[in-house]
N, C-alpha and C positions, 0 to 999 in steps of 0.2 A: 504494500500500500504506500502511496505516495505521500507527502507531508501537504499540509492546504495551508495559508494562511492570506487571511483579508482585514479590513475594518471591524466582519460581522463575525469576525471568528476565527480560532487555527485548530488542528490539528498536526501535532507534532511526532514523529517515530523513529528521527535519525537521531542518531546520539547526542550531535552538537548542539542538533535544535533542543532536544531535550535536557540539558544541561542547561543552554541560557533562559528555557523557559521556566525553569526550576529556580533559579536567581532571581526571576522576577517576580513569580510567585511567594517567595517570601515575606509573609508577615500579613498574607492575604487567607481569607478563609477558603479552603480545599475541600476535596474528595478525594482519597487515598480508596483504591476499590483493585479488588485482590477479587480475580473472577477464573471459574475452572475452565470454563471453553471461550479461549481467543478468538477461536474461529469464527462466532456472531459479530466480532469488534465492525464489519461491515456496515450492519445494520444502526447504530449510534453514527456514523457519517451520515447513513438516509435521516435520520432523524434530527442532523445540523440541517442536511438540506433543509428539508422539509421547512423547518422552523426559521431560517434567514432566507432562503430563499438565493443560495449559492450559487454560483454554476458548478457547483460539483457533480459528476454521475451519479445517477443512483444504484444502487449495487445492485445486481439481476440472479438469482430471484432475493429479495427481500425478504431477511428475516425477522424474528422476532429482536427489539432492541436486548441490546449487551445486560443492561442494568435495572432493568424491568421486566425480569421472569422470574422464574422460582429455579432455575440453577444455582449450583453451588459456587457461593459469591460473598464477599464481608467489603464491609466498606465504611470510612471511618472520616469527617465529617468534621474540621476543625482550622486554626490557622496552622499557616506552614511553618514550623520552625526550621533549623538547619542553614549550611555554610556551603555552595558553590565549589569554595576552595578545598573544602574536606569530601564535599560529595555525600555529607552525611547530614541526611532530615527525619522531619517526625512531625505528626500531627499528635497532639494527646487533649485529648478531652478530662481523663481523671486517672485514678492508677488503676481503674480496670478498663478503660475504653482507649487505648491510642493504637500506631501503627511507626515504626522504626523500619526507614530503608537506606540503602545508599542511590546513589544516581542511577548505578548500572543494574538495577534492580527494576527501573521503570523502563517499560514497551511505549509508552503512548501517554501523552498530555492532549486534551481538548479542551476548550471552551468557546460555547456561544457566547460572542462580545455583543450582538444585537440583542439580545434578551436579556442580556446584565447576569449571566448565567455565571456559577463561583465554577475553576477550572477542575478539570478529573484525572485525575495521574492514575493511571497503570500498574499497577507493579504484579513481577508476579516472583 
């Protein structure tokens, strides 16, 4: 899959991009989501389209979104903490609810910037 990025939104999956999208992210409220099958991540692009109105394709055949079924999926909901230069983040809500990764750890960073949507980092 190829990277997207406009006014109404990115999609990020190359490393680089994923590092400097990680740097900016910080200190902003995230979605850290840890999902067992990759392979629907298609369907969350139909679902930016959809919703900005991109010219992005839409993926054929269309599946159910990534992060809106009942597969096995956790997802953790907070601001970004962590350092670019160390590679080393964490979102924590309390001492039972956070999520600890490094950079190389995350597939894919999205956010709809036309809906004021907060970004979704990857990781697996």
């Amino acid at each position: 899959m190829k990277s997207y990025d406009s006014t109404d939104g990115y999609i990020s999956t190359e490393t680089n991009e994923i590092k400097t999208r990680l740097a900016k992210l910080v200190g902003q409220t995230v979605c850290v989501s840890w999902v067992k099958y990759r392979k629907s991540f298609s369907a969350d692009v139909a679902l930016m389209h959809l919703a900005s109105s991109t010219s992005l394709p839409l993926p054929s055949p269309a599946r159910e979104p990534l992060r809106h079924n009942f597969e096995t999926q956790i997802s953790v909901q907070a601001n970004l903490e962590g350092s670019a230069e160390t590679g080393k983040f964490r979102v924590l809500v309390n001492d039972n609810t956070y999520a600890y990764f490094h950079d190389e750890n995350v597939w894919s960073v999205l956010q709809d910037l036309e809906n004021n949507k907060r970004a979704v980092i990857y990781i697996n």
